[in-house]
C-alpha positions as CSV (number, residue, x, y, z in Angstrom):
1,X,83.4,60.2,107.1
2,X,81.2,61.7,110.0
3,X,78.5,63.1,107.9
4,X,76.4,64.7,111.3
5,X,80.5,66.0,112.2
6,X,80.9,67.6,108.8
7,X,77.8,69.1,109.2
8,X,78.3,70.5,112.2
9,X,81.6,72.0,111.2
10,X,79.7,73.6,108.5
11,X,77.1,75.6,110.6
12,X,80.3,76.5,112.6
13,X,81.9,78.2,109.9
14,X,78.3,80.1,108.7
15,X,77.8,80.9,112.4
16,X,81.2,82.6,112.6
17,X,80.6,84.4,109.5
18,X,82.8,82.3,107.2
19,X,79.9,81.3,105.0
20,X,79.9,78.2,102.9
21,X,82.8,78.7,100.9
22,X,85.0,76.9,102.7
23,X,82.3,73.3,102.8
24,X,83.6,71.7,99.5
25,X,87.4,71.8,101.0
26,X,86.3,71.2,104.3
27,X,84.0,67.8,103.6
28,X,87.6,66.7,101.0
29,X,89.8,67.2,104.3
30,X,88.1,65.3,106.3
31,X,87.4,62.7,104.0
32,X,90.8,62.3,103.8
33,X,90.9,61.8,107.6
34,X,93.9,64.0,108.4
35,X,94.7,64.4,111.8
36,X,94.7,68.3,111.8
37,X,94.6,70.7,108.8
38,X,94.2,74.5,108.3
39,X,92.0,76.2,105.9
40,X,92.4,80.0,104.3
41,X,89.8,82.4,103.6
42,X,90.4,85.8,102.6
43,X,87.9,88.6,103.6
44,X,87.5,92.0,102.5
45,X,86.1,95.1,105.2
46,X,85.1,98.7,104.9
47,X,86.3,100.6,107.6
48,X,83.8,102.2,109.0
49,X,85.1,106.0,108.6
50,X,84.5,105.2,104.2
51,X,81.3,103.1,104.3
52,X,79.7,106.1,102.6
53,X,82.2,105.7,100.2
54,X,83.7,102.0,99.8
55,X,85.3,102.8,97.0
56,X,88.2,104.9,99.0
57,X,89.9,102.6,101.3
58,X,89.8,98.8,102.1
59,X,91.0,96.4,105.0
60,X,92.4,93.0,103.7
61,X,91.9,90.0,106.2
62,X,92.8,86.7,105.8
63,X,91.6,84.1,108.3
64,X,93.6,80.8,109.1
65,X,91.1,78.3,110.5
66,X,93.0,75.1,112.6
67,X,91.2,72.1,112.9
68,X,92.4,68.7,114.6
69,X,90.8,65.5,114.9
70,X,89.9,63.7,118.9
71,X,92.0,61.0,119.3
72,X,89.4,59.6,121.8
73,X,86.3,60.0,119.3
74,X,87.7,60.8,115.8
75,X,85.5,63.7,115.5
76,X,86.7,66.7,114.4
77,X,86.9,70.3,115.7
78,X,87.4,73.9,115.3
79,X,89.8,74.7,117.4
80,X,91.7,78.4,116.8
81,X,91.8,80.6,113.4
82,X,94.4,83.2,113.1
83,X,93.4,86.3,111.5
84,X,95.9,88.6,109.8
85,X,95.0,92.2,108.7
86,X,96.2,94.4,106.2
87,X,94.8,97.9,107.5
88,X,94.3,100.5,105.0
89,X,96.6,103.2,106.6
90,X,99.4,100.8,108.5
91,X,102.4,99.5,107.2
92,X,102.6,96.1,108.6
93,X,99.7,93.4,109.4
94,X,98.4,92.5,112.7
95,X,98.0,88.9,113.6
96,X,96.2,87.4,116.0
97,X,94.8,83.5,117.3
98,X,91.7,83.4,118.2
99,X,90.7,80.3,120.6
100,X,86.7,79.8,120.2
101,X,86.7,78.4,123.3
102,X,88.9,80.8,125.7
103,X,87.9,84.1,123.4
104,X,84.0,83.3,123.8
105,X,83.4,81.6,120.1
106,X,84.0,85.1,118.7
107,X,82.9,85.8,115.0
108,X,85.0,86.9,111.8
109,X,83.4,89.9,112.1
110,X,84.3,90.7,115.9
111,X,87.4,89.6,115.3
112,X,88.4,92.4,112.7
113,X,86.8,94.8,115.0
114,X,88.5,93.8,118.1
115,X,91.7,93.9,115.7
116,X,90.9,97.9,114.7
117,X,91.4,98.4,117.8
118,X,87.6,98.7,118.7
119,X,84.9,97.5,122.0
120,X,82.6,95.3,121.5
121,X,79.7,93.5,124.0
122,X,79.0,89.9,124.0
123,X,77.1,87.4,126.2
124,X,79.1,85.2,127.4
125,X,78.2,81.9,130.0
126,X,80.2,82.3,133.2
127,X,82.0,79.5,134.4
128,X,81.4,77.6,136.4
129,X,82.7,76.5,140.3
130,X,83.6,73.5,141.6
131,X,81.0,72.3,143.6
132,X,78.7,74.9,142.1
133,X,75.0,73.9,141.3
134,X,74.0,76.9,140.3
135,X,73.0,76.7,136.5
136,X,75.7,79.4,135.0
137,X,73.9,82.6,133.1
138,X,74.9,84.3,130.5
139,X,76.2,87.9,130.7
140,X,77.2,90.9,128.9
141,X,80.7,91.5,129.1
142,X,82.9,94.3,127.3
143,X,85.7,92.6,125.4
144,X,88.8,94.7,123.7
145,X,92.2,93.4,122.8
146,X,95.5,95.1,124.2
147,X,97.1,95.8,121.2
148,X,100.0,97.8,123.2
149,X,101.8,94.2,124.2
150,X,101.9,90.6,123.1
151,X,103.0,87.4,124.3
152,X,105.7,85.3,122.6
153,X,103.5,84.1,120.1
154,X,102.8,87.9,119.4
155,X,99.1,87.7,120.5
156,X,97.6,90.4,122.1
157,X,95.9,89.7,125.6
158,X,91.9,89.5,125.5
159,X,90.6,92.0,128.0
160,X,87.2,91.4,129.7
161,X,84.5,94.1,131.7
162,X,82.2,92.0,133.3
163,X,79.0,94.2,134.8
164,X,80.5,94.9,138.4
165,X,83.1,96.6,136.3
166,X,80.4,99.7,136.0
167,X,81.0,100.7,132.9
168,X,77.2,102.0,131.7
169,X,77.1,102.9,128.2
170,X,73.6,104.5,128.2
171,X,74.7,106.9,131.1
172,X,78.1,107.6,129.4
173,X,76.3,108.7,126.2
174,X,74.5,111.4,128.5
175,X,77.3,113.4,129.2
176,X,78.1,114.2,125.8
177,X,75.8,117.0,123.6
178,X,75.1,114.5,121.0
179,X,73.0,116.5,118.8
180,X,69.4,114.2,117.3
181,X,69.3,111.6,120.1
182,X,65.8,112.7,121.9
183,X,64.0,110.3,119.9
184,X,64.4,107.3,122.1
185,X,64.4,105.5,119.2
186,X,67.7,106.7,117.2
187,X,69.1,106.5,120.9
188,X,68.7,103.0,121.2
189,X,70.4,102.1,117.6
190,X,73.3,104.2,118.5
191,X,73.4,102.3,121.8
192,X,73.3,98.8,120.4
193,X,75.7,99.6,117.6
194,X,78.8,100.6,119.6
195,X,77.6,97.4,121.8
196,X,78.4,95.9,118.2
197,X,81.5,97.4,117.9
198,X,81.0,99.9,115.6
199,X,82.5,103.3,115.5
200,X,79.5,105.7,114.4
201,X,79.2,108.9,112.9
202,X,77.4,111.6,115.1
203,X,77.0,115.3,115.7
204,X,78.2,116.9,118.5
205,X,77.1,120.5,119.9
206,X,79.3,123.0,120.3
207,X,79.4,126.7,121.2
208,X,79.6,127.7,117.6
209,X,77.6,125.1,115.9
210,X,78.2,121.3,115.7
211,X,81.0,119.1,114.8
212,X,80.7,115.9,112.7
213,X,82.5,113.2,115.3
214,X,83.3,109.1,114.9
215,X,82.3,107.6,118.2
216,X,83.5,103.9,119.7
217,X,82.8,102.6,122.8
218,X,85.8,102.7,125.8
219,X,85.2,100.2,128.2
220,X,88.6,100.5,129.8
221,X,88.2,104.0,131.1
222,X,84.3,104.0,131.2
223,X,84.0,106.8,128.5
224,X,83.5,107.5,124.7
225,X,86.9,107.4,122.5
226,X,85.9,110.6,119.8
227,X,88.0,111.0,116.8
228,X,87.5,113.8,114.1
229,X,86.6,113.0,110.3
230,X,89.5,112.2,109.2
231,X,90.4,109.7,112.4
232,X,92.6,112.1,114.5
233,X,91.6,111.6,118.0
234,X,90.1,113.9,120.0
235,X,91.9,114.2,123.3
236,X,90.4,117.1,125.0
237,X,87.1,116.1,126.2
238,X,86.4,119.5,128.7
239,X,85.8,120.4,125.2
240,X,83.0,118.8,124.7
241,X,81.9,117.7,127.6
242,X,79.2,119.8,129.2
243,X,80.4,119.8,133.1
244,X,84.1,118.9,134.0
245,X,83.1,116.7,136.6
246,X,81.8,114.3,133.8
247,X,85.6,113.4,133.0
248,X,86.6,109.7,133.3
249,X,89.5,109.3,135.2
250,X,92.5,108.2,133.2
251,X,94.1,106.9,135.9
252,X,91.3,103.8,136.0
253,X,93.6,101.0,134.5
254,X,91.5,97.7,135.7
255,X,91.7,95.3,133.4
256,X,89.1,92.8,134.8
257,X,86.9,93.1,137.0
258,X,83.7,90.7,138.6
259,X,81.3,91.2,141.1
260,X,82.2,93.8,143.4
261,X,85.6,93.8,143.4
262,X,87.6,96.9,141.7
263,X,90.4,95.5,139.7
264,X,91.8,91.8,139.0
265,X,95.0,91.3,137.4
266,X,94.8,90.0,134.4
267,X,96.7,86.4,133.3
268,X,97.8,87.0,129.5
269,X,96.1,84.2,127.2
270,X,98.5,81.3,125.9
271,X,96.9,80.0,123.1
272,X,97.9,76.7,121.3
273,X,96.9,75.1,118.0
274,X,95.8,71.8,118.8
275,X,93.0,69.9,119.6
276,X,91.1,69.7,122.5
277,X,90.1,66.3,123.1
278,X,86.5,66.7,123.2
C-alpha cells in the first residue's frame, strides 16, 4: 500500500469536509487493492431558516464517495461522490454526482448548498488554450445548479457566471433598503456570506416599518432572491425596491457567459464514475 497515496486521499476527504471518519475504511480498501470502491458518510445540516433553533427541522445527506485505482500507476483517486438529500419540507430526495474535477473540487458543504437550491462563489483556474503560455489565474465565478432539468442520469446541469457575466453583488445589495448595513463592516460579512452561499436573515425598510427577510444571492438574473420568514418567496420586488428602474430583467436567461460576450449556450455535464487515468 501507497502510504504517501493514502495519505493524500485523506487530506482530500478533510479538505472537502468529510473529516477523518472515513480514514480507517479508507486505508482497509486500499490495502485490499480493489480496483474501485465507494464509501458512505451520512451528514446532518441546519437549514439556514432554523439555525436559531436547530432543534425544529433537519436536512439528512448522505454522500457516496467513488474511488478507482490508475491502471497506468496504481494510485488511487477521488473521482465523483454522489450526494443524496432528504430536505426537511420535500417529499422525495435529490441526487446529484458531483465530478471534483469538472465541478471545480467542490466541498460537502457547497454541495448541499448548491443542492437547496442556493448561489455560491468560488475561485476557480481557467483553462487553459492550446498553444497558450499564459500561466492560467484563478477567478471568481458564480456556480448554481439547474435543478428544473436533468440529464439521463438525473443530474442537474452545473451553471457558471464568470466576471464578464456582470453580475456585481456589492452594487445589487445597494438597491435594496437593507436596514443596519452603514457600518462597512457588517456590509462586508453580509457580502461574503451569500458569496458563501448562505441565505441570511436581514431587515428591510418599508413604508410602515421593516420586514424581517431571508436573502440568497441570484446570479442568473443579477438580483437578490427574498423570501419571507417562513420561506414563501417574495415575488414583487417594486415593493421593495426603492426606484423601479432598479428591477432585473427577468427575461436575462444566459447561462454562461466569459469575457465580453453576452450569453453562451450551455453543454449539460455527463458525468461518469470511473477513473481518470491520472
Amino acid at each position: 500500500m501507497d502510504q504517501n497515496n493514502l495519505e493524500y486521499l485523506q487530506k482530500t476527504l478533510d479538505y472537502l469536509g468529510f473529516g477523518t471518519r472515513l480514514n480507517e475504511v479508507l486505508s482497509s480498501a486500499i490495502y485490499r487493492e480493489l480496483e474501485s470502491f465507494s464509501l458512505g458518510i451520512n451528514q446532518r445540516y441546519i437549514p439556514a431558516e432554523f439555525r436559531s433553533d436547530p432543534t425544529k427541522m433537519i436536512d439528512q445527506a448522505h454522500f457516496q464517495l467513488n474511488f478507482s485505482r490508475s491502471g497506468e500507476t496504481g494510485m488511487y483517486f477521488l473521482n465523483t461522490y454522489q450526494l443524496t438529500l432528504k430536505r426537511y419540507n420535500a417529499e422525495e430526495p435529490i441526487q446529484q454526482t458531483f465530478d471534483l474535477e469538472k465541478h471545480h473540487r467542490i466541498s460537502a458543504l457547497q454541495a448541499y448548498r448548491l443542492t437547496c437550491g442556493l448561489s455560491l462563489e468560488k475561485e476557480i483556474l481557467q483553462k487553459r488554450e492550446a498553444g497558450d503560455d499564459v500561466i492560467p489565474q484563478r477567478i471568481p465565478v458564480w456556480l448554481k445548479l439547474d435543478l428544473s432539468v436533468s440529464d439521463d442520469k438525473g443530474n442537474h446541469p452545473l451553471m457558471r457566471f464568470y466576471p464578464g457575466y456582470g453580475y456585481d453583488l456589492r452594487t445589487t445589495l445597494d438597491n435594496f433598503a437593507f436596514l443596519g448595513l452603514e457600518d462597512p463592516e457588517k456590509k462586508d460579512a453580509v457580502i461574503k456570506a451569500l458569496r458563501f452561499g448562505n441565505l441570511i436573515e436581514l431587515s428591510l425598510a418599508k413604508e410602515n416599518g421593516s420586514q424581517q427577510v431571508y436573502v440568497a444571492a441570484n446570479p442568473k438574473l443579477k438580483t437578490l432572491d427574498l423570501y419571507s420568514m417562513n420561506m414563501q418567496p417574495i415575488k414583487d420586488l417594486s415593493a421593495v425596491l426603492p426606484k423601479n428602474e432598479n428591477l432585473p430583467d427577468i427575461q436575462s436567461t444566459g447561462v454562461e457567459a466569459k469575457g465580453n460576450n453576452n450569453t453562451i449556450t450551455f453543454p449539460m455535464d455527463s458525468v461518469e464514475n470511473r477513473g481518470r487515468g491520472r
